[in-house]
LOMIDO-806568 format. One record per residue (C-alpha): residue in one letter; y, z, x. Coordinates in steps of 0.5 Angstrom, whole numbers, plus 500, padded with zeros to 3 digits. Each point is the difference from the previous one (the first is absolute). Layout:
AYZX;...
//
This chain:
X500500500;X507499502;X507503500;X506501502;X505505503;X508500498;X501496507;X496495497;X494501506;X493499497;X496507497;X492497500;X495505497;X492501501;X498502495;X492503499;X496502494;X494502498;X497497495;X495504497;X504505497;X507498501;X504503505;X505497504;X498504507;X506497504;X506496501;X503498507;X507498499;X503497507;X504494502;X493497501;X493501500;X495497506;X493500500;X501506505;X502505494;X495497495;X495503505;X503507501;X502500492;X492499499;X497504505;X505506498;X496499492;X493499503;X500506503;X503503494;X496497494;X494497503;X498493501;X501495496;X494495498;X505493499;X508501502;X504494495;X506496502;X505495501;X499495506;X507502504;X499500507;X500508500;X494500497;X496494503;X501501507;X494500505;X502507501;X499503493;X495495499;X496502505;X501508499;X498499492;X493497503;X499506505;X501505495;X496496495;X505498495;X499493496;X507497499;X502496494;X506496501;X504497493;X501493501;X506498500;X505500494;X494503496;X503507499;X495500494;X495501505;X504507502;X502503493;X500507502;X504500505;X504494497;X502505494;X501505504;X505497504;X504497494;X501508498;X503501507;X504494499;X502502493;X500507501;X503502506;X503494504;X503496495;X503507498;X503502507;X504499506;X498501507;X505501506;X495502505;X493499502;X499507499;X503501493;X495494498;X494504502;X503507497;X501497493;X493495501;X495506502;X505505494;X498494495;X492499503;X499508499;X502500493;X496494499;X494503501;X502507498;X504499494;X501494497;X495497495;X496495499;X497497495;X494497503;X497508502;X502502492;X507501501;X499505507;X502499507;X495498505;X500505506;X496506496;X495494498;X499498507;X497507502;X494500496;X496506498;X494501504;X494498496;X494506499;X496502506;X503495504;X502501507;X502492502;X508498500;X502494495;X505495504;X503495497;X498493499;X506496502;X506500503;X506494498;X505499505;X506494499;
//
């Protein structure tokens, strides 16, 4: 995604979702995104939230570089990259991103970097915590992304997938 600062510098944001239940589990705001800092953004939310089996995304270099190519194979992560002008191919986050752009962005002014990744990381919080959402019976997502361990068992449930644009 895209924005602006008052100086007319561009705002490009990251945004990261999971799929299963909802959650927006980051946005990166800075004046631009490489391939550098999807890999730190990715391993930060593998560590904290387990591997997942399919991570989906767009076909932006950040995202197709030989580097994270190559790391999501090591770790076992199969890719599923959108074709090109297909969005629908990518709806979650698709939707996602127009409730940023109608929610947030659209609505506000940003002078600095720094404001931006205030407002956006404030915006993300009530998002998962707060906001409803109709496709989780008017809830917010973030209490549906810890589920209740199920009787007697002693395994960790990991999400299934990861979308990325």
């Amino acid at each position: 995604m895209m924005a602006r600062t008052t100086d007319g510098h561009p705002l490009r944001l990251l945004t990261v979702m999971d799929e299963y239940s909802g959650e927006c589990l980051a946005i990166d705001v800075g004046r631009r995104i490489t391939s550098d800092d999807v890999l730190e953004r990715l391993t930060e939310l593998f560590v904290l939230r387990g591997i997942p089996a399919y991570l989906r995304s767009d076909n932006g270099p950040e995202f197709t570089a030989l580097v994270v190519r190559e790391w999501l194979e090591r770790v076992g992560v199969k890719t599923l990259y959108i074709e090109p002008g297909s969005p629908w191919e990518n709806g979650y986050i698709e939707s996602f991103n127009g409730k940023l752009q109608d929610e947030l962005l659209n609505l506000e002014i940003f002078d600095t970097v720094l404001e931006a990744k205030v407002l956006v990381e404030r915006w993300r919080r009530h998002y998962n915590a707060v906001r409803p959402h109709s496709s989780l019976g008017y809830r917010p997502p973030a209490p549906e992304a810890v589920l209740p361990w199920p009787s007697g068992s002693a395994s960790l449930r990991l999400q299934a997938m990861v979308t990325l644009t």
